[in-house]
FIBA-682812 format. One record per residue (C-alpha): residue in one letter; residue number from 0; x, y, z. Coordinates in pm, whole numbers, plus 32768, in hexadecimal, padded with zeros to 4 digits. Layout:
<atom "A", NUM, <X, Y, Z>>;
...
! end
This chain:
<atom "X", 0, <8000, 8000, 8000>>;
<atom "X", 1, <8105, 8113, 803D>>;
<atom "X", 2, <81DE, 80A1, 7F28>>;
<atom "X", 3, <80B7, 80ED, 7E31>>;
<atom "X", 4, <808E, 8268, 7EF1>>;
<atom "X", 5, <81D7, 827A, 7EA9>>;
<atom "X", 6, <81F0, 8214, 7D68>>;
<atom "X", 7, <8098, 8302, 7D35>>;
<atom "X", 8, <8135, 8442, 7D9C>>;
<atom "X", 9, <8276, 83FA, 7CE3>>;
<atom "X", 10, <81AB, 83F5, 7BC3>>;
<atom "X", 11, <8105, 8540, 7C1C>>;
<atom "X", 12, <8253, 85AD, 7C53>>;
<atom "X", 13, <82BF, 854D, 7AE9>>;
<atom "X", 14, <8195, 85FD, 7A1F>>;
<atom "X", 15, <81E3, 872D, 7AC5>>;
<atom "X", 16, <834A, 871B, 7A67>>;
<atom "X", 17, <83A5, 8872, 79C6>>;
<atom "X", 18, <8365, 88F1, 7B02>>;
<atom "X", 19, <84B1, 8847, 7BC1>>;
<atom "X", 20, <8573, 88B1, 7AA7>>;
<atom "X", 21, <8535, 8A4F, 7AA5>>;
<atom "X", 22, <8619, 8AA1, 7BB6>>;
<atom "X", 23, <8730, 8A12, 7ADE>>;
<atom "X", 24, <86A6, 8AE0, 79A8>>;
<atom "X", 25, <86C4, 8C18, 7A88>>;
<atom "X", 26, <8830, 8BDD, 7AD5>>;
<atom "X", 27, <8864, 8B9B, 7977>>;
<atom "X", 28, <87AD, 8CD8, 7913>>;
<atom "X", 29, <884A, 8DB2, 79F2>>;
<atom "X", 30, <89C6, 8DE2, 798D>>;
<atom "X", 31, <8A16, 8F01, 7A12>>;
<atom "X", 32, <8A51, 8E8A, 7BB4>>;
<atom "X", 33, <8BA3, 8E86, 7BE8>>;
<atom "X", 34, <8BAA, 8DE0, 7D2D>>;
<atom "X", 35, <8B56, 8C99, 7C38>>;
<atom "X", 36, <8C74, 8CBD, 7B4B>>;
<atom "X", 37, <8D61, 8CF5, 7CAE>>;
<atom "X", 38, <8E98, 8BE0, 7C73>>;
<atom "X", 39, <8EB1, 8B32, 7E1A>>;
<atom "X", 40, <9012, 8AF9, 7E8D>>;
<atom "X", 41, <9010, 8983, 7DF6>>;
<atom "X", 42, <8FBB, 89E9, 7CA0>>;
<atom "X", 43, <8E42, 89A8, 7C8D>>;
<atom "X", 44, <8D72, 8A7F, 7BD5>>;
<atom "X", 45, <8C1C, 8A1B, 7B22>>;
<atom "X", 46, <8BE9, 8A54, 79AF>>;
<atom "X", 47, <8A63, 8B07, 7990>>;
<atom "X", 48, <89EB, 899E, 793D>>;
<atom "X", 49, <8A42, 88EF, 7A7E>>;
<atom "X", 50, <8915, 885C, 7B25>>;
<atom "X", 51, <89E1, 88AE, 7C81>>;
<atom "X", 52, <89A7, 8A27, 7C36>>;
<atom "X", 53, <881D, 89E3, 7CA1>>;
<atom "X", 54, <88B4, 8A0F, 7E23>>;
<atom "X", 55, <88C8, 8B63, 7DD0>>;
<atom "X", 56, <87AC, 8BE7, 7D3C>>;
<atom "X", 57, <8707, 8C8E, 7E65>>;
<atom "X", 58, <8865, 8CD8, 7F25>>;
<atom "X", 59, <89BB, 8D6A, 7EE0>>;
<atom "X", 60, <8AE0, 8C8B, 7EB4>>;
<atom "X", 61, <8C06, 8CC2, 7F9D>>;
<atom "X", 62, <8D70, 8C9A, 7F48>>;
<atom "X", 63, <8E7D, 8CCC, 806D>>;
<atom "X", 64, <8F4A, 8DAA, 7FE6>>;
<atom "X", 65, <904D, 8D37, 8102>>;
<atom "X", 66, <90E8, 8C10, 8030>>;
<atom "X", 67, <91E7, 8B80, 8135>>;
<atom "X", 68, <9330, 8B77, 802E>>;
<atom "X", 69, <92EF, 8CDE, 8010>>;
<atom "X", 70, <92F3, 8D11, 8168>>;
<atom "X", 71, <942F, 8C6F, 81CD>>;
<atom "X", 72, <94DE, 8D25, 80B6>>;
<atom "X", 73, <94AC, 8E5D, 818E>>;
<atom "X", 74, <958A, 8DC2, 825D>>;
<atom "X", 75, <96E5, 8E16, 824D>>;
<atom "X", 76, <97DE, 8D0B, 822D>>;
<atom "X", 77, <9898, 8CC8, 838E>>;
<atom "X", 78, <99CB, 8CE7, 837F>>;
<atom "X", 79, <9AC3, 8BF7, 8453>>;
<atom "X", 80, <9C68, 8BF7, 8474>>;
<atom "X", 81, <9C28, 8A68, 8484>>;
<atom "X", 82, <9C5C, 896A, 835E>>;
<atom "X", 83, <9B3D, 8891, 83C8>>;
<atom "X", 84, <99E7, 892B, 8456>>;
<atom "X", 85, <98B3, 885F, 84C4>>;
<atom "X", 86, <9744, 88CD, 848E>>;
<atom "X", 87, <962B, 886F, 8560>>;
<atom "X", 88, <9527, 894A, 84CB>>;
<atom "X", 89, <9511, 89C0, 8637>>;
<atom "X", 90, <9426, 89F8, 8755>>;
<atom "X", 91, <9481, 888A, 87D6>>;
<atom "X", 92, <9361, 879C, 87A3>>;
<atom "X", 93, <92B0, 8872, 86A1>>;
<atom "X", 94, <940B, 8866, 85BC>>;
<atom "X", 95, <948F, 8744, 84DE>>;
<atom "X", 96, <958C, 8662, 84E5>>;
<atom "X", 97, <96DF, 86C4, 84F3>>;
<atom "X", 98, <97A9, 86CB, 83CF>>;
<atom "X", 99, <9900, 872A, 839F>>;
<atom "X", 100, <9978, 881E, 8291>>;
<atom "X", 101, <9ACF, 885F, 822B>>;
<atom "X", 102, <9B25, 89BA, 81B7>>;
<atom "X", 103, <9C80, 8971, 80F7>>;
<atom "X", 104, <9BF3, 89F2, 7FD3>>;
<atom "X", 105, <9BF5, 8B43, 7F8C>>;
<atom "X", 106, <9A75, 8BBE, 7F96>>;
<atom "X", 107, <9963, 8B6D, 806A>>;
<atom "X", 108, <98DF, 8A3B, 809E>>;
<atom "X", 109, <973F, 89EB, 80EC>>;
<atom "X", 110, <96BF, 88F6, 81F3>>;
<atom "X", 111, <9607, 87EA, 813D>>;
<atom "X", 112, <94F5, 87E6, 823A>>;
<atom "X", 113, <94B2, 8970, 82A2>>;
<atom "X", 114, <954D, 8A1D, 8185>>;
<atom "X", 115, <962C, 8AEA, 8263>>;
<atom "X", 116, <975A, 8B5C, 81BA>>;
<atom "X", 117, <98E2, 8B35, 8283>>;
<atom "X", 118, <9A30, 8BE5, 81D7>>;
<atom "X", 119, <9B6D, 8B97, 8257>>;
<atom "X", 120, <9BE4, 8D15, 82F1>>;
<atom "X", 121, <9D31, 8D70, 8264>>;
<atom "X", 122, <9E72, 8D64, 834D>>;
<atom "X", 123, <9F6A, 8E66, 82F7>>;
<atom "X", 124, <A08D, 8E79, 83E3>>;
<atom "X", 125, <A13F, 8FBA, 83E6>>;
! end
């Protein structure tokens, strides 16, 4: 018995069917929002077609701005008289692992993990 209601409204559901589909025509229609065509920090973006657009029909998408690789470029590299550094992202439990990074190399070298950058600080003796 409630398989054929639900099979009955299903049914209702699929006669009326142009009506699911006009939010997505909307989207479509409307190329002119830019928070749609906004690119997120992994790369996504939705062409005009996407059926995922539909989410934002009757509310504004948000993108952080704050991308995280951004961020920690702000950061300046730190700068150490050592030939090996370690970096544990930090504030103890809430860091990473600890790696070790040698700075031989002339440059600065990036934790794998946090991003943080390390340069070796010249030693001139005069």
């Amino acid at each position: 018995m409630a398989s054929k209601q639900l099979v009955n409204n299903l049914a209702k559901v699929g006669r009326c069917g142009q009506n699911w589909l006009a939010p997505l025509t909307a989207v479509r229609n409307n190329s002119s929002r830019s928070d749609i065509d906004k690119v997120t920090h992994t790369g996504q973006v939705f062409d005009k077609d996407d059926y995922r657009n539909v989410r934002f029909v009757n509310a504004k998408r948000y993108v952080n701005e704050n991308w995280g690789i951004k961020m920690i470029e702000d950061v300046p590299p730190i700068e150490s008289t050592e030939r090996v550094v370690f970096c544990d992202g930090g504030d103890g439990p809430l860091g990473h692992p600890k790696v070790y990074i040698n700075l031989d190399a002339p440059g600065s070298h990036t934790c794998g993990y946090c991003g943080l950058r390390f340069v070796k600080k010249d030693d001139h003796h005069h």
